[in-house]
DRENPARO-71473 format. One record per residue (C-alpha): x, y negated, z negated; residue in one letter; residue number from 1. Coordinates in steps of 0.1 Angstrom, whole numbers, always signed. Example, Ala and Ser with C-alpha at 12.3 -4.5 7.8 and 13.67 -1.06 7.14 Angstrom:
px_py_pz_residu_num
+123_+45_-78_A_1
+137_+11_-71_S_2
***
This chain:
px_py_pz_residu_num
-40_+105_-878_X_1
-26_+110_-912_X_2
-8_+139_-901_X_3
+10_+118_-868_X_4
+17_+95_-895_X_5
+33_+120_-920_X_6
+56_+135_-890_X_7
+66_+100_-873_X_8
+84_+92_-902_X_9
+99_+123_-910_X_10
+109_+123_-868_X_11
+125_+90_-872_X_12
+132_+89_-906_X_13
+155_+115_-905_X_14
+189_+98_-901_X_15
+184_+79_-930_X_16
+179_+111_-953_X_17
+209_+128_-939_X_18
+240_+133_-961_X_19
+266_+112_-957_X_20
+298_+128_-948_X_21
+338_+118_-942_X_22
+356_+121_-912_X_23
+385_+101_-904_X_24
+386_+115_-867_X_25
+410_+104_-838_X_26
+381_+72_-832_X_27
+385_+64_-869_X_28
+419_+65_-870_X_29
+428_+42_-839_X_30
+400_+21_-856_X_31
+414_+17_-889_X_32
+453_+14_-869_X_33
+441_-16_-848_X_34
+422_-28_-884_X_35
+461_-33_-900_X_36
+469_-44_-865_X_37
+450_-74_-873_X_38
+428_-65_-838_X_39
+396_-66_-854_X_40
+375_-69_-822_X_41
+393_-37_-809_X_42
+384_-21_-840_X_43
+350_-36_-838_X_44
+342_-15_-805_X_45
+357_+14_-815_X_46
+336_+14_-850_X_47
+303_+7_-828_X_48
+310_+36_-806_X_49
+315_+58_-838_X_50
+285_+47_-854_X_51
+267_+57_-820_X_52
+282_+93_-820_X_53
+281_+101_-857_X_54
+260_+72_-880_X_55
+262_+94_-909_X_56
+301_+87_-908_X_57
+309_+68_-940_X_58
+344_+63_-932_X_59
+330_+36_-911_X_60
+319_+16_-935_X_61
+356_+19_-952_X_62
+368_+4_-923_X_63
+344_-23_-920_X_64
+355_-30_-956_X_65
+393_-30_-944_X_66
+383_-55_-917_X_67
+362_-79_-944_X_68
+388_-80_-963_X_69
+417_-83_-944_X_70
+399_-114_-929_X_71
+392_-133_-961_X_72
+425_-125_-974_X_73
+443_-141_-946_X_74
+417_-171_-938_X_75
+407_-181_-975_X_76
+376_-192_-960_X_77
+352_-193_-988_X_78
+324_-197_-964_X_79
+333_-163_-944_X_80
+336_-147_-981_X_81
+301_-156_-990_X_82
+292_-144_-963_X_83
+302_-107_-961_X_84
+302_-102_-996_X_85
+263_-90_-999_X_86
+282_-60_-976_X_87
+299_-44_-1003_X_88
+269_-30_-1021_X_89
+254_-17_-993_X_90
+285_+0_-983_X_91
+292_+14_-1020_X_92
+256_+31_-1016_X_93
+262_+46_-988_X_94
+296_+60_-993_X_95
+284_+71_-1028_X_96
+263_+101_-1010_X_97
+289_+115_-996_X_98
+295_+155_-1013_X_99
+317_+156_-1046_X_100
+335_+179_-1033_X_101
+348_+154_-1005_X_102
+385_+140_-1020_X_103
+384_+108_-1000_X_104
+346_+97_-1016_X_105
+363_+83_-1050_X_106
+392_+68_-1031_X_107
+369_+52_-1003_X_108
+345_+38_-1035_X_109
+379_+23_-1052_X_110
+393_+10_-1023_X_111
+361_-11_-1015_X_112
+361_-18_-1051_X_113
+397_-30_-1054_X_114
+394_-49_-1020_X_115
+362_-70_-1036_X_116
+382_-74_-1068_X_117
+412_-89_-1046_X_118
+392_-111_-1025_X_119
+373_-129_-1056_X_120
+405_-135_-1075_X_121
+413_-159_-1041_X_122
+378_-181_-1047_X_123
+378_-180_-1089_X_124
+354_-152_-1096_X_125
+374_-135_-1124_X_126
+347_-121_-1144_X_127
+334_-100_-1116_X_128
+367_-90_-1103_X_129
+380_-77_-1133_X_130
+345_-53_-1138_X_131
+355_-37_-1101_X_132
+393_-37_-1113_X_133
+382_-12_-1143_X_134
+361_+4_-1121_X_135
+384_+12_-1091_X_136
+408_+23_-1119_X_137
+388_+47_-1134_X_138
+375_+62_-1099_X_139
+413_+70_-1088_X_140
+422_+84_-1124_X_141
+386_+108_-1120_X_142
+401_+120_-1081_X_143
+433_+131_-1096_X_144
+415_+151_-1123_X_145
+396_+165_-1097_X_146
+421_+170_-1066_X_147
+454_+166_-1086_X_148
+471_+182_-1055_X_149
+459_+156_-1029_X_150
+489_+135_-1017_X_151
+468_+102_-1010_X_152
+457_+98_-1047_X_153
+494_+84_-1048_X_154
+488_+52_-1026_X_155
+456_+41_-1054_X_156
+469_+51_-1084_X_157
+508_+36_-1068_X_158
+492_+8_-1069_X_159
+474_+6_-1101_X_160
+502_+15_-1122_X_161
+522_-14_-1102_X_162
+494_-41_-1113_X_163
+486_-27_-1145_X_164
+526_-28_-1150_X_165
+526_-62_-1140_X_166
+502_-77_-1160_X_167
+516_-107_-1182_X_168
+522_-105_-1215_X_169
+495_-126_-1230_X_170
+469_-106_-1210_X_171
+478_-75_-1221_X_172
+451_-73_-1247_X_173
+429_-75_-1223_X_174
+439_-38_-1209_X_175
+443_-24_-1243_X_176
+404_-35_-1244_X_177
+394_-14_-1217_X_178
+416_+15_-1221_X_179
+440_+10_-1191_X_180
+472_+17_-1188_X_181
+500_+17_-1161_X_182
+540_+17_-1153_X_183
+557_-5_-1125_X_184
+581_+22_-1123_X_185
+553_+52_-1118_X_186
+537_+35_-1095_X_187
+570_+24_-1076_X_188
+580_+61_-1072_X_189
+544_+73_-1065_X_190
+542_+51_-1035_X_191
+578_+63_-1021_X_192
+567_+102_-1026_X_193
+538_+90_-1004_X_194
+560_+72_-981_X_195
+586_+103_-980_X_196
+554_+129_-980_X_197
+543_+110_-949_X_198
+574_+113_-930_X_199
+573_+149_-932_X_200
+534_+158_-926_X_201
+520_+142_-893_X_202
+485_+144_-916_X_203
+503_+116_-938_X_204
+518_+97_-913_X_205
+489_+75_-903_X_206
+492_+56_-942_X_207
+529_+50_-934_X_208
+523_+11_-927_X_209
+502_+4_-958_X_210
+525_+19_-979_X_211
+553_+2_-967_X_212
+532_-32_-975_X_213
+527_-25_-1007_X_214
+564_-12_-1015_X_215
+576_-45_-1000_X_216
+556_-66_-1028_X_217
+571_-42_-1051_X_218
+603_-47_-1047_X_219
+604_-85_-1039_X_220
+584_-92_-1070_X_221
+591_-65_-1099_X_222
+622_-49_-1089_X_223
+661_-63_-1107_X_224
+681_-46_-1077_X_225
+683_-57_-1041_X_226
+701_-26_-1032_X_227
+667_-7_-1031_X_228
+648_-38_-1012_X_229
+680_-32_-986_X_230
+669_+4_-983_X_231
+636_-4_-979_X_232
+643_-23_-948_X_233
+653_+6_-933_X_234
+619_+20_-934_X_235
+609_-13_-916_X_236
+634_-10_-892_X_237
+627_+28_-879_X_238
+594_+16_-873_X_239
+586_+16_-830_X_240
+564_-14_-832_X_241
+551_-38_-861_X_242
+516_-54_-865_X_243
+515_-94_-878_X_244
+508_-78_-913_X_245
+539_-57_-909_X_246
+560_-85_-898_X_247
+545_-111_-923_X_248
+559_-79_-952_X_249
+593_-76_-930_X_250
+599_-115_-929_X_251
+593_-116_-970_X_252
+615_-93_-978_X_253
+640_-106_-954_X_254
+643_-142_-963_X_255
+639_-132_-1000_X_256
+673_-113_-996_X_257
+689_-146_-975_X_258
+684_-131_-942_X_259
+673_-160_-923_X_260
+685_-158_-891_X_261
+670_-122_-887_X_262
+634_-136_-902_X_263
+636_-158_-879_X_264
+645_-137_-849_X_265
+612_-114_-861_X_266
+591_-141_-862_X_267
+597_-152_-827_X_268
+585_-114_-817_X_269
+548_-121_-833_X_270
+521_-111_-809_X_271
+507_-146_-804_X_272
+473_-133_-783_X_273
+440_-143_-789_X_274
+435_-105_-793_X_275
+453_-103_-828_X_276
+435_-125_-857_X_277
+453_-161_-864_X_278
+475_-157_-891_X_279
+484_-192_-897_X_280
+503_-186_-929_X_281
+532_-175_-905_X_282
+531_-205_-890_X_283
+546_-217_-922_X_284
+570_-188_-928_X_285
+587_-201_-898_X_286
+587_-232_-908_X_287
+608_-221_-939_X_288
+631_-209_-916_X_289
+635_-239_-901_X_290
+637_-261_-927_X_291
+667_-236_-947_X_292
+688_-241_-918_X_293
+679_-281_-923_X_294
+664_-284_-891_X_295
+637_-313_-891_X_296
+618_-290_-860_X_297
+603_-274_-892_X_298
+576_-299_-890_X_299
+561_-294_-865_X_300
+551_-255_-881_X_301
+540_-267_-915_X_302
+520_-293_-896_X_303
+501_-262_-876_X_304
+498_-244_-906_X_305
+480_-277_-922_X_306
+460_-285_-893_X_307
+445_-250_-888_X_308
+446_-235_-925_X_309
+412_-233_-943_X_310
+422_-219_-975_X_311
+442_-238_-1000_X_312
+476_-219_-1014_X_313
+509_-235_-998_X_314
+489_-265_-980_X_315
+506_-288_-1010_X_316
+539_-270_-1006_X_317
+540_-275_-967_X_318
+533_-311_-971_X_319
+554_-313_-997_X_320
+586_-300_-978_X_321
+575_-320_-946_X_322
+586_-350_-975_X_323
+615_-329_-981_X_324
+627_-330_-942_X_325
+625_-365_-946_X_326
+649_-373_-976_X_327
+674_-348_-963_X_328
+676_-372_-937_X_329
+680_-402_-953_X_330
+639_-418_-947_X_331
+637_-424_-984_X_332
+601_-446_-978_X_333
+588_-419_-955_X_334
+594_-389_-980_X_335
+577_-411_-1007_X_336
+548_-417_-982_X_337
+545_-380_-974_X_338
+544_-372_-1012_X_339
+511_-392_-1016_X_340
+496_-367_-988_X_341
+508_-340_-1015_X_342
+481_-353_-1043_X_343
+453_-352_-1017_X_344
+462_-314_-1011_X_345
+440_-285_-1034_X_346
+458_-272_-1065_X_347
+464_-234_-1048_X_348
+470_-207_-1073_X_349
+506_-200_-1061_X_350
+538_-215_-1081_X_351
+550_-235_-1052_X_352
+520_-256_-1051_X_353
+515_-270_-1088_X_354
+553_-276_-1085_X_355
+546_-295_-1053_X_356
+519_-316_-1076_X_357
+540_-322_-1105_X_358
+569_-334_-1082_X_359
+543_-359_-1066_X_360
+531_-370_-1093_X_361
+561_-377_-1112_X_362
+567_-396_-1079_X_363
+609_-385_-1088_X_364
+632_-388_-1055_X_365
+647_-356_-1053_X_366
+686_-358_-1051_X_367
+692_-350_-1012_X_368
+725_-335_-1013_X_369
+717_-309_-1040_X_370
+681_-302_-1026_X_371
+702_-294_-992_X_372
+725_-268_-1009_X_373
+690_-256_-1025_X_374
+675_-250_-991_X_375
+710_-232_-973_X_376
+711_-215_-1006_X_377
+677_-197_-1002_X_378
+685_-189_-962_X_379
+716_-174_-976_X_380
+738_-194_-962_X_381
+762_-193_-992_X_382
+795_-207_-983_X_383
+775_-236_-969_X_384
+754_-241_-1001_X_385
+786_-236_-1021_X_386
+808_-263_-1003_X_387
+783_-290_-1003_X_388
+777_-289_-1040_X_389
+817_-290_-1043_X_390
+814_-327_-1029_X_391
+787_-341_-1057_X_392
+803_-357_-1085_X_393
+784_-348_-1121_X_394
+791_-373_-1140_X_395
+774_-394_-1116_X_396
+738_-370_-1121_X_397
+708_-379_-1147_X_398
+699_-352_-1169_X_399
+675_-333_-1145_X_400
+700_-334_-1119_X_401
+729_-325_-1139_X_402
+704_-290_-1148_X_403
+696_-286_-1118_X_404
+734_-288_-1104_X_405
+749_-264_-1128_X_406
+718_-238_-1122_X_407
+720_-240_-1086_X_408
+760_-236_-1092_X_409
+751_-202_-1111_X_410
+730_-188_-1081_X_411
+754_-189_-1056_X_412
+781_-174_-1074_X_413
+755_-147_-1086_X_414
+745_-142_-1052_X_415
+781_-142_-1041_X_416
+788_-114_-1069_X_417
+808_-135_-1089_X_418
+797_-128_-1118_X_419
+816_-138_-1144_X_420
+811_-176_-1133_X_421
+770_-171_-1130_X_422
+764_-160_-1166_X_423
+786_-186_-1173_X_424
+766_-210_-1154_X_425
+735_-197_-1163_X_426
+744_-202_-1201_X_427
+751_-240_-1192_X_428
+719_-239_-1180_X_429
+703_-219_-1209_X_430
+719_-240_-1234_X_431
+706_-273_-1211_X_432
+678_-269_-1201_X_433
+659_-245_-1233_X_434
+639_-273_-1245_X_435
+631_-291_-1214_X_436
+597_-287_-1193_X_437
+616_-276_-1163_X_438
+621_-241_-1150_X_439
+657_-237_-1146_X_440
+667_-223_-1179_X_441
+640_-196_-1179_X_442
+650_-188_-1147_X_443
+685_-183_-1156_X_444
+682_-160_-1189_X_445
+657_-144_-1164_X_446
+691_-140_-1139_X_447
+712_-130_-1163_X_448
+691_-102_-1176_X_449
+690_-87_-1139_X_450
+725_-87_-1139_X_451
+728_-74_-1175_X_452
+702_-46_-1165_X_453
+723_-40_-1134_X_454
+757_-34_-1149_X_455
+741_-8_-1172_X_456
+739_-31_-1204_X_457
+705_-28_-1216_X_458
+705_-44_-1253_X_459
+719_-77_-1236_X_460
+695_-76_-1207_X_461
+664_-69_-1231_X_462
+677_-102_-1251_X_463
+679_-125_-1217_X_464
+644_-110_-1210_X_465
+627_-118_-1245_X_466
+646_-154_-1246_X_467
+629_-162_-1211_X_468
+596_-150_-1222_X_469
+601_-174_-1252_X_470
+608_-204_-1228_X_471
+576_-221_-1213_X_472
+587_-241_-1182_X_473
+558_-264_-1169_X_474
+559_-248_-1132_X_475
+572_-212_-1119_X_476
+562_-197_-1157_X_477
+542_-173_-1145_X_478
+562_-154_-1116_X_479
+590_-160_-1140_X_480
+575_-141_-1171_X_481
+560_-113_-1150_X_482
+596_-101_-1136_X_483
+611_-102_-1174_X_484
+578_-86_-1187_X_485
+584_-57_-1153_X_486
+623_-56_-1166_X_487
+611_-47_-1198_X_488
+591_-25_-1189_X_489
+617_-9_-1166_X_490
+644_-7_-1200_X_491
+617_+11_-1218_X_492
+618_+42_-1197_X_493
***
């Protein structure tokens, strides 16, 4: 009996002392394609049938991780974080049998790592994602010790450098403490070697669309000159078909560069079936489209977005320019209604939200005609912007106003490359605004450094980046000081 006993379990037990092993094969790959695809019950059948075939397949569990992720990133439902997150160690484990000699074993381990690490910074949990931070870093700089030849090392440590570039100034200690280290413009060029190495070898081609995700962050966020962001487009354009996560990148980059009416146009092509994953936060993408072209249809977006978002960045922003749509057309008691609904919104982590708080709070009524050249300005619509701030008088404008005013007056001649008249606008502002708690002069010496940097003057565009570090705006400080910290950076090398 002891015997039977001895060989049922070493029968049965078998699987489960099996080496792990990697193989991204043709079932993997469509998995992990319909994964960015956002078409996770697709990718769920595929993964089942994998696991069936070959259960000693690790890359499974990568993709699993991809899904998990992917999920709580978009949702920002705590509850569906909670709930997947005892799935991460159980993963880690098993990927961590996989052979040393296997390349993808450290990147699968730092990408599960980094994805955890991403996800907690959504719901607060610092401590722990700044552990699995280090960790991922350290996994990606041991792969390229050990396979310095192996082209998609370049996509992790791309996008370490990136972040580590990025960091703010006042947490930089914090890296020095734990012995990392990282350039915004390394890791830019390491992810466009990837993206050009994939172009060229059909092995490489399958990390095209994650790559291009990550460079459109890049160069929306930590990047002086559009010119490259325009390229960049290009890559997004050559593409046959795009996912929601591609066209959620695509539309950024597009209305970040004034292209409106093509954002627009893109987002109208979204797949819409209940086959893809909701991704409500478009829903208020095209909103913004809507409400740049001054079009009070915008509501009715921000209002799905708000009915159907669980998570909490942009929900105080949405109803915040819902209040917006209101003043611009003259419903002065209804805007200061909606602004109440903005104080019972959650503080979200993202810029646009605490300055949707402070504004309710301060319970100021925005001036409408230069908040509707703020709104054509950022759709590009430039001449528009431009000709309606011809028709406000100055004079007639209280302090904030008359900031405001001369900045906004500065960013359309800067993005009309006149730029004479912007630095000279932006030093109006500068001079202004330096002492006040608002954000327009920092944003200006910000501005004028880019242009500065641009022209090939880099002692004046280091200056405009140290005075903007040195000016502490109650709202936007953040965003604002991580692009002058990333221009200084850039002037270094």
């Amino acid at each position: 009996m002891k015997q039977f006993v001895i060989l049922f379990f070493f029968l049965f037990g078998l699987g489960s002392l099996q080496a792990a092993e990697w193989d991204f094969n043709a079932n993997c790959q469509l998995a992990y394609k319909e994964t960015l695809a956002l078409r996770f019950d697709a990718a769920h059948v595929i993964l089942m049938r994998e696991k069936a075939l070959q259960p000693e397949n690790v890359c499974v569990d990568l993709l699993e991780n991809y899904r998990d992720f992917l999920e709580i990133f978009i949702s920002e439902d705590k509850d569906l974080f909670l709930s997947r997150e005892p799935l991460r160690k159980q993963r880690l484990s098993r990927i961590e049998t996989i052979q040393d000699d296997e390349p993808f074993k450290n990147i699968s381990l730092a990408v599960v790592n980094l994805q955890w690490a991403f996800a907690r910074l959504k719901f607060g949990e610092y401590f722990t994602a700044a552990i699995e931070l280090r960790r991922a870093y350290f996994l990606m700089k041991e792969n390229s010790l050990l396979f310095p030849d192996f082209k998609p090392n370049l996509l992790g440590n791309g996008i370490f450098n990136v972040l580590i570039g990025a960091v703010p100034p006042k947490y930089e200690w914090g890296l020095k403490l734990v012995s990392m280290e990282g350039s915004i413009n390394k890791g830019r060029m390491q992810l466009y070697e990837l993206l050009e190495a994939s172009k060229k070898q059909p092995s490489l081609n399958i990390w095209q669309n994650e790559i291009l995700f990550y460079l459109s962050f890049v160069e929306l966020n930590l990047v002086a000159d559009s010119e490259s962001a325009k390229q960049l487009l290009l890559h997004f354009d050559s593409l046959e078909t795009k996912s929601n996560l591609l066209i959620y990148a695509h539309v950024n980059m597009l209305m970040k560069l004034g292209m409106n009416d093509q954002a627009a146009l893109l987002l109208s092509q979204r797949d819409r079936s209940r086959a893809v994953y909701p991704f409500y936060y478009l829903n208020y993408l095209e909103a913004e489209t809507r409400i740049r072209k001054l079009s009070f249809d915008a509501v009715k977006q921000y209002t799905i977005f708000l009915e159907n978002f669980k998570g909490t960045n942009y929900r105080a922003d949405a109803a915040r320019k819902i209040g917006w749509l209101y003043l611009i057309q003259a419903d002065t008691a209804a805007y200061l209604k909606q602004m109440q609904y903005v104080l019972n919104e959650p503080a979200g982590d993202v810029d646009a939200d605490k300055q949707a708080i402070l504004e309710a709070e301060s319970a100021r009524i925005y001036h409408p005609e230069i908040l509707k050249a703020r709104l054509l300005f950022d759709g590009g619509y430039y001449d528009s912007a431009r000709l309606l701030m011809k028709q406000i008088s100055r004079e007639k404008l209280d302090f904030h106003d008359q900031l405001e005013y001369t900045y906004r007056l500065g960013r359309i001649a800067d993005a009309q490359n006149n730029i004479e008249l912007a630095l000279n606008y932006y030093s109006q502002t500068i001079e202004l605004g330096a002492e006040s708690p608002y954000y327009y002069a920092a944003n200006a010496a910000l501005k004028s450094a880019e242009i500065y940097e641009h022209a090939g003057n880099p002692d004046m565009a280091v200056a405009y980046y140290k005075q903007c570090l040195e000016l502490k705006p109650d709202s936007y400080r953040d965003s604002i000081h991580q692009k002058a910290k990333a221009g200084l950076n850039r002037l270094k090398k």
